[in-house]
PQR file of N, CA, C, O and H, with PARSE charges and radii, in Angstrom:
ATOM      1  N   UNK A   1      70.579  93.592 119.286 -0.4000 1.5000
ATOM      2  CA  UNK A   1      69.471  94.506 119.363 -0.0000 2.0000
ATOM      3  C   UNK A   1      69.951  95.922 119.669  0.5500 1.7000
ATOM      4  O   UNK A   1      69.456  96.811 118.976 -0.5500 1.4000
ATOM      5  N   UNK A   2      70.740  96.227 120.495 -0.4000 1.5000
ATOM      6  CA  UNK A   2      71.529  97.615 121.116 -0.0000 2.0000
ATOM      7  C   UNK A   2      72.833  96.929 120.923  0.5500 1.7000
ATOM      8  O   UNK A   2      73.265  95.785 121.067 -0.5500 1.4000
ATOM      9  H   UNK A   2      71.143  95.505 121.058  0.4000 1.0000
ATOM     10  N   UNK A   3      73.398  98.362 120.447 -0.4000 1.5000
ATOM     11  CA  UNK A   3      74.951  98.378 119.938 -0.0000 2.0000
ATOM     12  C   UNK A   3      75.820  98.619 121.135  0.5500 1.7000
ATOM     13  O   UNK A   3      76.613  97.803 121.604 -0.5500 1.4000
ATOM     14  H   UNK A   3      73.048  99.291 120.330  0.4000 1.0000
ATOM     15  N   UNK A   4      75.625  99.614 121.497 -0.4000 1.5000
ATOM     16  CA  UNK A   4      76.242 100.010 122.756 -0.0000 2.0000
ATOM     17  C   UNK A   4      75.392 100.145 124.546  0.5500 1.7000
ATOM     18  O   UNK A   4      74.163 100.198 124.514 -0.5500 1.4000
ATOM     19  H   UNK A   4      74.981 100.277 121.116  0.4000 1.0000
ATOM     20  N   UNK A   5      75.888 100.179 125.574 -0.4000 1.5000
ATOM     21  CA  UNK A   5      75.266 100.323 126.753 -0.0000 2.0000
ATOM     22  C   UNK A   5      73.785 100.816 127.086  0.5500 1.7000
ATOM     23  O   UNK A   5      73.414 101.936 126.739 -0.5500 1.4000
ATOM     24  H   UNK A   5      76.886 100.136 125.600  0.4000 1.0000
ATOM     25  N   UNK A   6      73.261 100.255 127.523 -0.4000 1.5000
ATOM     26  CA  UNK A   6      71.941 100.278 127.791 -0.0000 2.0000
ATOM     27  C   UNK A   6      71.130  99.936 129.523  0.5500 1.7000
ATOM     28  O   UNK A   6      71.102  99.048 130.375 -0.5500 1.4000
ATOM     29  H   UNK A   6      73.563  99.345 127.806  0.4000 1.0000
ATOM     30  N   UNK A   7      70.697 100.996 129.324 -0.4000 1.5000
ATOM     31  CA  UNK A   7      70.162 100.637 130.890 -0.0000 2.0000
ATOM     32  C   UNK A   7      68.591 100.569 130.771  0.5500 1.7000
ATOM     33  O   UNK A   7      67.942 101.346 130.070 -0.5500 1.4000
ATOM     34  H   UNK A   7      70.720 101.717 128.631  0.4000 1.0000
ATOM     35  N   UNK A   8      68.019  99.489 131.581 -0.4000 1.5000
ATOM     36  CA  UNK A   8      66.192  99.250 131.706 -0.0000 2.0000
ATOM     37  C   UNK A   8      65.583  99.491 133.063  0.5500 1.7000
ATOM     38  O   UNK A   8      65.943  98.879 134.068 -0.5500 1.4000
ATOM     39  H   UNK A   8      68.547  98.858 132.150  0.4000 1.0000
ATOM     40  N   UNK A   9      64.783 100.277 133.046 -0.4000 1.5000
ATOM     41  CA  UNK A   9      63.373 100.564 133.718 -0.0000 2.0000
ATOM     42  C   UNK A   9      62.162  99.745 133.214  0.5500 1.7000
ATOM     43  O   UNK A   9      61.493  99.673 132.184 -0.5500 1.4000
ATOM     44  H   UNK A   9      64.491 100.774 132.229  0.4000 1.0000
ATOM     45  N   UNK A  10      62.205  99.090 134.583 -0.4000 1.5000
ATOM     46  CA  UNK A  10      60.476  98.343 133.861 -0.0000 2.0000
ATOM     47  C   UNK A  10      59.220  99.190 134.947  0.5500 1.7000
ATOM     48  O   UNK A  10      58.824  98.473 135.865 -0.5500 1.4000
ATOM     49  H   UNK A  10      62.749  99.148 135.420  0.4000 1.0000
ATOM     50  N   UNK A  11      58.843 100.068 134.909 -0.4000 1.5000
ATOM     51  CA  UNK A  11      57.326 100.321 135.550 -0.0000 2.0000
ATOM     52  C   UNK A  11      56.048  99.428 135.818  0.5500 1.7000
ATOM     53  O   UNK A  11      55.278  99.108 134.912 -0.5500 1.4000
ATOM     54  H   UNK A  11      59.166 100.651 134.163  0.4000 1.0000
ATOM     55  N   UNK A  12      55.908  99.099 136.974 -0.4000 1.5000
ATOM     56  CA  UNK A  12      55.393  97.908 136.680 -0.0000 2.0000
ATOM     57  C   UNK A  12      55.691  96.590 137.800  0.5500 1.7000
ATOM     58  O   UNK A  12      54.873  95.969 138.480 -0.5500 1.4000
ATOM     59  H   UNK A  12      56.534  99.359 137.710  0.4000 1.0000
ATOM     60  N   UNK A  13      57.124  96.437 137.708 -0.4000 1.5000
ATOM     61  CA  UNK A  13      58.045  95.447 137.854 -0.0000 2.0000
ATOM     62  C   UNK A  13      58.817  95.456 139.236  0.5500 1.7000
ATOM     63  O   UNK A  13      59.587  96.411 139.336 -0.5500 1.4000
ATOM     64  H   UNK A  13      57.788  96.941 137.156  0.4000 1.0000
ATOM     65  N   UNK A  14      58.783  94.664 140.243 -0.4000 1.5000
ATOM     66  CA  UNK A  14      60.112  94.787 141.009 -0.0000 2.0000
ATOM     67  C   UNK A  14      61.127  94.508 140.752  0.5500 1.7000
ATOM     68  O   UNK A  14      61.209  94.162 139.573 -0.5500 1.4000
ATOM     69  H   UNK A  14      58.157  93.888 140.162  0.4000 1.0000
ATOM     70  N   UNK A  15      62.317  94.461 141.452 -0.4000 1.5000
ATOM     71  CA  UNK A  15      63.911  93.656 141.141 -0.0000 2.0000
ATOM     72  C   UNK A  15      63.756  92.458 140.734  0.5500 1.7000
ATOM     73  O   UNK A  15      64.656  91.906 140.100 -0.5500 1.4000
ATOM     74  H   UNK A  15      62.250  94.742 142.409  0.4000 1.0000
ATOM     75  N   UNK A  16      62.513  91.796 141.042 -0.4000 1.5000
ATOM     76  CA  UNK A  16      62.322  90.380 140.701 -0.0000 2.0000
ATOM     77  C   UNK A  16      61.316  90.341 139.436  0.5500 1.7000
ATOM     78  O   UNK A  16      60.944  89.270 138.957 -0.5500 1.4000
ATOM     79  H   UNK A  16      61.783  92.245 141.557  0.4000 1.0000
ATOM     80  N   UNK A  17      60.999  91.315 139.047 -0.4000 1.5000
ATOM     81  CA  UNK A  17      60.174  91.230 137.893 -0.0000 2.0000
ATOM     82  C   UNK A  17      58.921  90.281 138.272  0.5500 1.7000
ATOM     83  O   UNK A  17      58.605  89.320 137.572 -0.5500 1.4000
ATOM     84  H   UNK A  17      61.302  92.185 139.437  0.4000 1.0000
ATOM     85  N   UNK A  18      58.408  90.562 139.167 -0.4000 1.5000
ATOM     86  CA  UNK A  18      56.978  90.371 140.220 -0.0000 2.0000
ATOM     87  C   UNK A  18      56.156  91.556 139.713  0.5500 1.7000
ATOM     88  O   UNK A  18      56.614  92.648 139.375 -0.5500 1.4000
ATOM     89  H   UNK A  18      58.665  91.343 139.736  0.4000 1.0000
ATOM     90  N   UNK A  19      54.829  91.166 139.712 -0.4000 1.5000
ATOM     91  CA  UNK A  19      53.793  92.756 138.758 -0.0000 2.0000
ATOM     92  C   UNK A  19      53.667  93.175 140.548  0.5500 1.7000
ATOM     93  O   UNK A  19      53.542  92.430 141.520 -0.5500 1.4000
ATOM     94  H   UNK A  19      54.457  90.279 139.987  0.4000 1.0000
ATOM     95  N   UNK A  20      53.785  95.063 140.425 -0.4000 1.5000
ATOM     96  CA  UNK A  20      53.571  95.411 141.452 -0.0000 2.0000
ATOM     97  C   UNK A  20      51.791  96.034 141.371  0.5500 1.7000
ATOM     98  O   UNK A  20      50.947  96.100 140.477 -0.5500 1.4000
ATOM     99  H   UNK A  20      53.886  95.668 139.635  0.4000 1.0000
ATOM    100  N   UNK A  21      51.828  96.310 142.449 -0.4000 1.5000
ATOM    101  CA  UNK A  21      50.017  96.850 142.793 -0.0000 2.0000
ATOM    102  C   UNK A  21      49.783  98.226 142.267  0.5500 1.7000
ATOM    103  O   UNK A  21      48.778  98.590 141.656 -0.5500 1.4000
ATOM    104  H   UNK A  21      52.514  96.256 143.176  0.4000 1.0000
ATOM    105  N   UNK A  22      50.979  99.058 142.618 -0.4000 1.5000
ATOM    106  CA  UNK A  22      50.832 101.043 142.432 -0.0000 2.0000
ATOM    107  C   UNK A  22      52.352 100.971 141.270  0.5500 1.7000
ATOM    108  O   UNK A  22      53.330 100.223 141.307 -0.5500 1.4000
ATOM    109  H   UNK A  22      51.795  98.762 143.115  0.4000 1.0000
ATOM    110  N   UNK A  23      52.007 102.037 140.361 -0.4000 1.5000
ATOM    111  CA  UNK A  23      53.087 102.114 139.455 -0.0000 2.0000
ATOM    112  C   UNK A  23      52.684 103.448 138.876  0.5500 1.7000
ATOM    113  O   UNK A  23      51.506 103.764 138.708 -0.5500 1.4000
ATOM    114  H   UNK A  23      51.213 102.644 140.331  0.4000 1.0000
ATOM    115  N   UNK A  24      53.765 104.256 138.563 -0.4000 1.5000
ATOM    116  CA  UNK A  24      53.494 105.556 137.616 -0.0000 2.0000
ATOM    117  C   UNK A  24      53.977 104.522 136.426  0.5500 1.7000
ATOM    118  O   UNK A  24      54.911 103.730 136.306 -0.5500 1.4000
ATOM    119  H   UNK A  24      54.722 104.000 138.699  0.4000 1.0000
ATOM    120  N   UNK A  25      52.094 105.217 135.042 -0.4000 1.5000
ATOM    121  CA  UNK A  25      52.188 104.193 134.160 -0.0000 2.0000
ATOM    122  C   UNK A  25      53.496 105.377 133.058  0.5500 1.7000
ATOM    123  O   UNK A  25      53.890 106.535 133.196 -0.5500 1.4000
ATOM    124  H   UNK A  25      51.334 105.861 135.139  0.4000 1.0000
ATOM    125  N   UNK A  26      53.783 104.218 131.984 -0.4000 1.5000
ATOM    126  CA  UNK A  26      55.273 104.819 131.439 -0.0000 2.0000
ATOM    127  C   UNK A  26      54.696 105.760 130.447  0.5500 1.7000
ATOM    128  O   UNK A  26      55.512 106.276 129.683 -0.5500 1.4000
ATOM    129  H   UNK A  26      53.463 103.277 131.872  0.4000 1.0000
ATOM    130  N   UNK A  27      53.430 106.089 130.306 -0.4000 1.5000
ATOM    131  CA  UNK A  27      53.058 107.318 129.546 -0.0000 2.0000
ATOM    132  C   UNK A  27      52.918 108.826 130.356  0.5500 1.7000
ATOM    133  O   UNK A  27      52.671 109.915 129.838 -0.5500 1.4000
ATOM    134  H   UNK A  27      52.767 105.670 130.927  0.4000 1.0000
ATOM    135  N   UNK A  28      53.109 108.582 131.494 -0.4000 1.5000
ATOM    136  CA  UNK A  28      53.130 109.922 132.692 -0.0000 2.0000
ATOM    137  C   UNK A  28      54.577 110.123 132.831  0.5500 1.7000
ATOM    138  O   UNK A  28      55.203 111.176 132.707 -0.5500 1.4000
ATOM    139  H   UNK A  28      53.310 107.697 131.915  0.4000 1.0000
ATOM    140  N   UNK A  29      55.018 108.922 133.114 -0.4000 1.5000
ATOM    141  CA  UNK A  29      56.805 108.800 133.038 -0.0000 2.0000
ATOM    142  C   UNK A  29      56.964 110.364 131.719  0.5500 1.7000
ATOM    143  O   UNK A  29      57.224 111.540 131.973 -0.5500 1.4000
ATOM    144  H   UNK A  29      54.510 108.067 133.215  0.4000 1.0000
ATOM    145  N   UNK A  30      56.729 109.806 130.591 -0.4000 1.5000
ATOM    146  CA  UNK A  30      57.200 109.981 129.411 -0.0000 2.0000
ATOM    147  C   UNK A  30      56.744 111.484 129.477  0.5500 1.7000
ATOM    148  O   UNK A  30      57.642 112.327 129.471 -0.5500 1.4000
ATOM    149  H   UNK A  30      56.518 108.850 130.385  0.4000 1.0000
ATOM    150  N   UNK A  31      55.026 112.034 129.559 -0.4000 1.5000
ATOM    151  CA  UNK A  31      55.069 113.355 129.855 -0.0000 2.0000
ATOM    152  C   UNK A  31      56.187 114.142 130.608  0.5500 1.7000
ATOM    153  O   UNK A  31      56.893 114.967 130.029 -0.5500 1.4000
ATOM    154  H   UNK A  31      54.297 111.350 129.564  0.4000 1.0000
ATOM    155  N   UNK A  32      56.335 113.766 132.252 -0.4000 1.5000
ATOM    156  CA  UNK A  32      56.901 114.310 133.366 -0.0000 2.0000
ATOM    157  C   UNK A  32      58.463 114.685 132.039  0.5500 1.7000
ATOM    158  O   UNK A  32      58.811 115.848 131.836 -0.5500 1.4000
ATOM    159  H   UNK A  32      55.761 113.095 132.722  0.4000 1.0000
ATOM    160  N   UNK A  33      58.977 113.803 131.517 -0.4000 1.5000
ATOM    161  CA  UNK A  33      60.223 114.168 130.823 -0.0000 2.0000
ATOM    162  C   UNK A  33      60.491 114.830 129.649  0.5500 1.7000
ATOM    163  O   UNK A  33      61.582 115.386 129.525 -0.5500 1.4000
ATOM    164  H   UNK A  33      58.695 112.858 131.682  0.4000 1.0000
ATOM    165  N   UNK A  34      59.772 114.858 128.871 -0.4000 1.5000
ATOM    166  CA  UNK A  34      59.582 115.719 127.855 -0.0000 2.0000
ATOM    167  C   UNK A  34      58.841 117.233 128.310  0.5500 1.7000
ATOM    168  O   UNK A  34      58.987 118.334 127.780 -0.5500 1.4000
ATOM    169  H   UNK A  34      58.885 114.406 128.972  0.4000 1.0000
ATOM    170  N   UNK A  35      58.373 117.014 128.967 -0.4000 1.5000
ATOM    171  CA  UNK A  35      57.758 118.388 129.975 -0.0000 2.0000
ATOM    172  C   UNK A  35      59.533 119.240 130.946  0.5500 1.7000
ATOM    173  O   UNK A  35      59.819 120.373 131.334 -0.5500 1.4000
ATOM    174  H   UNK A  35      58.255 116.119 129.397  0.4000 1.0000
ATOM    175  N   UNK A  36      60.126 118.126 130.944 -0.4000 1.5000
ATOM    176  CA  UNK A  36      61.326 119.121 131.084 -0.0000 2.0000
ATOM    177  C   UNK A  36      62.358 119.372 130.042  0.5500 1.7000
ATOM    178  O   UNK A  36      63.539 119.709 130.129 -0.5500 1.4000
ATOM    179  H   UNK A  36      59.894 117.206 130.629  0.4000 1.0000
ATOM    180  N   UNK A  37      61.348 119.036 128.730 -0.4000 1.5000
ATOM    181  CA  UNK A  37      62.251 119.134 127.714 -0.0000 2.0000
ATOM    182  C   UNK A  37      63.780 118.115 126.856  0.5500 1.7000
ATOM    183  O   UNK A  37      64.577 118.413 125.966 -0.5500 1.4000
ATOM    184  H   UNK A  37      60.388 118.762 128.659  0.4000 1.0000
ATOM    185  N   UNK A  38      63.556 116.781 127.772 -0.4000 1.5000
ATOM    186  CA  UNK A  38      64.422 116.107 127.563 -0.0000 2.0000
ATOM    187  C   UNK A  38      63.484 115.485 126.502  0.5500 1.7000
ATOM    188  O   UNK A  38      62.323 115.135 126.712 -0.5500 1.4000
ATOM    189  H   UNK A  38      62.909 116.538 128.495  0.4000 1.0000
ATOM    190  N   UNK A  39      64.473 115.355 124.779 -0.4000 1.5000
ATOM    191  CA  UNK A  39      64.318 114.844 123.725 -0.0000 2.0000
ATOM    192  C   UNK A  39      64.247 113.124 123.867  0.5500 1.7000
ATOM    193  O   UNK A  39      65.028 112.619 124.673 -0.5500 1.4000
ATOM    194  H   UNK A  39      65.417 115.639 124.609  0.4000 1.0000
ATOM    195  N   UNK A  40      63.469 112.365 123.216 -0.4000 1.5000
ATOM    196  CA  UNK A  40      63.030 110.564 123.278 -0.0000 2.0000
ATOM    197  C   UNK A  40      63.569 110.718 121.833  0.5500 1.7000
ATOM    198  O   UNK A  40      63.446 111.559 120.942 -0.5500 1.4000
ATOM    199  H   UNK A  40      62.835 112.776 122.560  0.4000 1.0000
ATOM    200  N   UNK A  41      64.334 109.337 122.017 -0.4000 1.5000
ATOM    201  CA  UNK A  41      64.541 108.030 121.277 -0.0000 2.0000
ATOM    202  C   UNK A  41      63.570 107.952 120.705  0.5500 1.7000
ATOM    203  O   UNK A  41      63.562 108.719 119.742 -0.5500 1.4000
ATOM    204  H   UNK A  41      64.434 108.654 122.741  0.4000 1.0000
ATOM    205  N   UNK A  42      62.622 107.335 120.823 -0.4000 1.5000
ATOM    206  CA  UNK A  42      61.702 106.596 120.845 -0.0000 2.0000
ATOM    207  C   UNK A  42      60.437 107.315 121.624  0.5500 1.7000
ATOM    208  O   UNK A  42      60.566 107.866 122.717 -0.5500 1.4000
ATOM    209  H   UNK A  42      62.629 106.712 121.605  0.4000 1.0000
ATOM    210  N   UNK A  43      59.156 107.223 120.874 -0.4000 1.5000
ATOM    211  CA  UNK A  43      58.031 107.306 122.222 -0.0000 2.0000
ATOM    212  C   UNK A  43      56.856 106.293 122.399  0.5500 1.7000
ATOM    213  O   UNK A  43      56.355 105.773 121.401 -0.5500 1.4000
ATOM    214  H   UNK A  43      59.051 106.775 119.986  0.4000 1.0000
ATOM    215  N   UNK A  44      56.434 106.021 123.590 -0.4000 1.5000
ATOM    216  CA  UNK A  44      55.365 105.682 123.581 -0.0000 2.0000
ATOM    217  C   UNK A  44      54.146 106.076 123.025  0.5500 1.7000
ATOM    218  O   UNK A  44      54.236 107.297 122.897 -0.5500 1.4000
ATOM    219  H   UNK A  44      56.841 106.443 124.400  0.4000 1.0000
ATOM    220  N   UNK A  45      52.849 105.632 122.550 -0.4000 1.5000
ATOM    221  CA  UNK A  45      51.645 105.843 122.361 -0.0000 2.0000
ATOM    222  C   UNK A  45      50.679 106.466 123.185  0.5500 1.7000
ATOM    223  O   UNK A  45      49.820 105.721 123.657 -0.5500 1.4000
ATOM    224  H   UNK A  45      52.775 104.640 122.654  0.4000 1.0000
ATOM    225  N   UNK A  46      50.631 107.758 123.481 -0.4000 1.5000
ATOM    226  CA  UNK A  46      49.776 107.945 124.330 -0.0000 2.0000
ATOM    227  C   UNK A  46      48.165 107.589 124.649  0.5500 1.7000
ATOM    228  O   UNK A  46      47.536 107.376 125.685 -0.5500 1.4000
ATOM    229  H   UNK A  46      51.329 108.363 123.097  0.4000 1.0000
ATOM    230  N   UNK A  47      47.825 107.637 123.222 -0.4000 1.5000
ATOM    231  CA  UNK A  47      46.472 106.657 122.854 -0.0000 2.0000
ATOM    232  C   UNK A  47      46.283 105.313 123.232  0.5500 1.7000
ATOM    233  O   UNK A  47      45.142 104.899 123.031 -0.5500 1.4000
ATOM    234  H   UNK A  47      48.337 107.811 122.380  0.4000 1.0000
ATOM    235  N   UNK A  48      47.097 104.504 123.732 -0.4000 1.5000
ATOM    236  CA  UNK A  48      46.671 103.455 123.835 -0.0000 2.0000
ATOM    237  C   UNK A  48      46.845 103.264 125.687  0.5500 1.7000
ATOM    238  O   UNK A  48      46.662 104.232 126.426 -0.5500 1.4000
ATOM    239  H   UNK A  48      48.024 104.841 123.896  0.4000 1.0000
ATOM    240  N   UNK A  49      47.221 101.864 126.231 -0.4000 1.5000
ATOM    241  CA  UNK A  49      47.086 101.492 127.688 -0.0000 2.0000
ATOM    242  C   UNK A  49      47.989 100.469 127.872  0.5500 1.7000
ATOM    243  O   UNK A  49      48.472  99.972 126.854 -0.5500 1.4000
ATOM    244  H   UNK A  49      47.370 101.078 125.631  0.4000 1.0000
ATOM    245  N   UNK A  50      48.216 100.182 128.603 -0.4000 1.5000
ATOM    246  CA  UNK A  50      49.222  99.006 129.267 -0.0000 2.0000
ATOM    247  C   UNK A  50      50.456  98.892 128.461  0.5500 1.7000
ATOM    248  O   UNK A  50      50.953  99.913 127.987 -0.5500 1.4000
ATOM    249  H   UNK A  50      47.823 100.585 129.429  0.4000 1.0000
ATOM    250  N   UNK A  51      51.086  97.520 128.233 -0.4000 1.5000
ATOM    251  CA  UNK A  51      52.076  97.819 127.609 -0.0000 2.0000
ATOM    252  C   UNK A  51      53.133  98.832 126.636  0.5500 1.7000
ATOM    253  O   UNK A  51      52.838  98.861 125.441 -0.5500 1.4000
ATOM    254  H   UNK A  51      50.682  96.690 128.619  0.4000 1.0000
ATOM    255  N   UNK A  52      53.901  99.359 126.914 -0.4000 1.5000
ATOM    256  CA  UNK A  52      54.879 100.557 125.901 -0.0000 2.0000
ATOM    257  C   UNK A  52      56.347 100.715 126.404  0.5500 1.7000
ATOM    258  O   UNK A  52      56.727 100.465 127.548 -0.5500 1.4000
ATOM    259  H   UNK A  52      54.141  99.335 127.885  0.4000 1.0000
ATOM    260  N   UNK A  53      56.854 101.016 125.720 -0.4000 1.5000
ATOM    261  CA  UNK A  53      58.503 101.663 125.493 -0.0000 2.0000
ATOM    262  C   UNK A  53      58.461 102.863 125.062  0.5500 1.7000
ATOM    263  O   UNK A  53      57.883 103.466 124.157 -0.5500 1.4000
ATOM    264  H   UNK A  53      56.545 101.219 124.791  0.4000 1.0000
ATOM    265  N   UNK A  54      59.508 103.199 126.250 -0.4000 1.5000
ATOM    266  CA  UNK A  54      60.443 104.457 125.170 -0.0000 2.0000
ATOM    267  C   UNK A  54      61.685 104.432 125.329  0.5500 1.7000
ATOM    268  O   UNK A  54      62.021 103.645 126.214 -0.5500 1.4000
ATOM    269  H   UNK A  54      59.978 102.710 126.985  0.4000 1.0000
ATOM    270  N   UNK A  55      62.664 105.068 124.749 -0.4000 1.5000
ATOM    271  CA  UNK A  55      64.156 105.015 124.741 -0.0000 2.0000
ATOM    272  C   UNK A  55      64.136 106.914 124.966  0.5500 1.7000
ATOM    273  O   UNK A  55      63.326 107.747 124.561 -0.5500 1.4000
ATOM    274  H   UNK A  55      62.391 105.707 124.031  0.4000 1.0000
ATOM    275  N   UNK A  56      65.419 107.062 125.793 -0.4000 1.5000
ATOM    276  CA  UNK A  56      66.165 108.146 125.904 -0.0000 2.0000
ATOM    277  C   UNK A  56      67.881 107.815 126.112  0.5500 1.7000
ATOM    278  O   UNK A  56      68.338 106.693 126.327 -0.5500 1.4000
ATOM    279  H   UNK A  56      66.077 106.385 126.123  0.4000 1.0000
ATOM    280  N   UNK A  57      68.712 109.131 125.985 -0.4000 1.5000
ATOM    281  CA  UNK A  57      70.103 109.174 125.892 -0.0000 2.0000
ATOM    282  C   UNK A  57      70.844 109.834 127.048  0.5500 1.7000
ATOM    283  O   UNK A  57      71.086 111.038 126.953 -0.5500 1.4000
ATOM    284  H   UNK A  57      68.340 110.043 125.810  0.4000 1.0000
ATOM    285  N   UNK A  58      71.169 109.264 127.966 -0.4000 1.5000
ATOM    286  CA  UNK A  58      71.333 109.867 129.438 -0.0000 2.0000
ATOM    287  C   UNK A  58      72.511 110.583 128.538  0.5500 1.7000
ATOM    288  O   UNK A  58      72.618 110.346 127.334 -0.5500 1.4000
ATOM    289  H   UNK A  58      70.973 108.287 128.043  0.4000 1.0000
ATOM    290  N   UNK A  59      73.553 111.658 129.380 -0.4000 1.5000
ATOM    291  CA  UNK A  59      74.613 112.963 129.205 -0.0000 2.0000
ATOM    292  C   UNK A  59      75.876 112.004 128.497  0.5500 1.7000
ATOM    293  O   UNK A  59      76.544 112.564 127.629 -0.5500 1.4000
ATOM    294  H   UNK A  59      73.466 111.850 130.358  0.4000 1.0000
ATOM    295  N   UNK A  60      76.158 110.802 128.796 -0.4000 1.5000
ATOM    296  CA  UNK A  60      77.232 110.147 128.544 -0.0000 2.0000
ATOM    297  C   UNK A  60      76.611 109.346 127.515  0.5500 1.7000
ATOM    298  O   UNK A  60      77.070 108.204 127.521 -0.5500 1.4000
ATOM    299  H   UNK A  60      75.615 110.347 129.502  0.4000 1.0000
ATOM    300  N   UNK A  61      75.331 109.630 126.234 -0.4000 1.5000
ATOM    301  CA  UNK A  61      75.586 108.676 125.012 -0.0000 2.0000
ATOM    302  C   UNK A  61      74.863 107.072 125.694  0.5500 1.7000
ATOM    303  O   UNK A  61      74.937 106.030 125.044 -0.5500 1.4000
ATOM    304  H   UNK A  61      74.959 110.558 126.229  0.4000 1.0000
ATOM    305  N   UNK A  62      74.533 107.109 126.375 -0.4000 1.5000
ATOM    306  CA  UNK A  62      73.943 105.313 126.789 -0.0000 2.0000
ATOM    307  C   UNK A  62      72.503 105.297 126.557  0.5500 1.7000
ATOM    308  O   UNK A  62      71.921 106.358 126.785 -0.5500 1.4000
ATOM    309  H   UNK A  62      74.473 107.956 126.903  0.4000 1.0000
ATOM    310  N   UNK A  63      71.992 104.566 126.256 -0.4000 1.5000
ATOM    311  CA  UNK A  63      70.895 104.595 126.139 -0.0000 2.0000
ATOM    312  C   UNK A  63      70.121 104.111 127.277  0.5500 1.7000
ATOM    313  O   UNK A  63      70.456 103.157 127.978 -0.5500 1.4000
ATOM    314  H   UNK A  63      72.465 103.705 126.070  0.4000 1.0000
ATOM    315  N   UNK A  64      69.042 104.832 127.429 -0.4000 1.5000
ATOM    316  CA  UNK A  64      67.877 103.883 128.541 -0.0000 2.0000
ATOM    317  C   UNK A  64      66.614 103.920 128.129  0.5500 1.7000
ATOM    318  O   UNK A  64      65.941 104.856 127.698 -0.5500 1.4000
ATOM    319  H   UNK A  64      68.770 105.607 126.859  0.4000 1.0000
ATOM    320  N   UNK A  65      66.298 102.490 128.358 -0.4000 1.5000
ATOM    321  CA  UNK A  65      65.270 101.697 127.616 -0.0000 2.0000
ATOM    322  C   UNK A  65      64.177 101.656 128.528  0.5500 1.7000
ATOM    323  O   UNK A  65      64.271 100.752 129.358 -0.5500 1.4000
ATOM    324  H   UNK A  65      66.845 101.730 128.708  0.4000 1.0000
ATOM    325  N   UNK A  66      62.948 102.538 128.629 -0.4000 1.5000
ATOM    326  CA  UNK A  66      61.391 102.719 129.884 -0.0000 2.0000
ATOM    327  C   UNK A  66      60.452 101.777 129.631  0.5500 1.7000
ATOM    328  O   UNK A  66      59.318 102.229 129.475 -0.5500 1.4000
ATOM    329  H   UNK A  66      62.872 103.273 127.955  0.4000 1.0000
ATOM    330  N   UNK A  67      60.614 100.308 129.522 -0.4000 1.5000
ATOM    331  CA  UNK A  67      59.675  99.650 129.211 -0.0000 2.0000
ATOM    332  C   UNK A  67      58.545  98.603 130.105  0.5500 1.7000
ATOM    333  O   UNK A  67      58.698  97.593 130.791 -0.5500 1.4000
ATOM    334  H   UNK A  67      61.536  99.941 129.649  0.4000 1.0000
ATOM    335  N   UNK A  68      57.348  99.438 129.688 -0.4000 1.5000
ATOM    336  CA  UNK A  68      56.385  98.635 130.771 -0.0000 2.0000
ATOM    337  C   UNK A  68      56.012  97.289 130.086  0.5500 1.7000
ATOM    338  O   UNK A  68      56.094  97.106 128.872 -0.5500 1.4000
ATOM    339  H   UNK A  68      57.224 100.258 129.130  0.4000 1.0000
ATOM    340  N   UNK A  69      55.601  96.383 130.979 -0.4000 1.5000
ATOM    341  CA  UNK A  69      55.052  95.109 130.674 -0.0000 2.0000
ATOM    342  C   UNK A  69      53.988  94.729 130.538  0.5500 1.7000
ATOM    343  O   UNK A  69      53.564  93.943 129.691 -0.5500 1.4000
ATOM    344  H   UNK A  69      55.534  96.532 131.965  0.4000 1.0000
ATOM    345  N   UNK A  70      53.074  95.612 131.934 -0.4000 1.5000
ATOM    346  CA  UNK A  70      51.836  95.640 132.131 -0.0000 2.0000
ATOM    347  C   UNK A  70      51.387  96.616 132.237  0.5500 1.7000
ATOM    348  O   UNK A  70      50.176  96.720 132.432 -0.5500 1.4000
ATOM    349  H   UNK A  70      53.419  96.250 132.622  0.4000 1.0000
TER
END
């Protein structure tokens, strides 16, 4: 699925992947970062609700994968 290194954020999720109660949902995520101008992979849907992904390219080429569940 990914070629090279990849790191995941689940929003949403604890270390145990337990649904938490309070979460910044991954479409505010996704504003807050493109609002500082950092270019997406990938974006989420802002039109829609709950579930989404996005991908970005941290300074060293890796990818990180923002994907909510719930």
């Amino acid at each position: 699925m990914f070629e090279n290194n990849i790191l995941t954020f689940n929003p949403g999720w604890d270390e145990s992947a337990n649904k938490l109660d309070a979460f910044d949902d991954i479409r505010e995520i996704q504003r807050l970062l493109k609002g500082k101008g950092i270019v997406l992979l990938s974006e989420a849907d802002n039109s829609t609700s709950g579930p989404a992904s996005f991908m970005v390219l941290d300074p060293d080429g890796n990818t990180i994968l923002i994907d909510q569940h719930v």
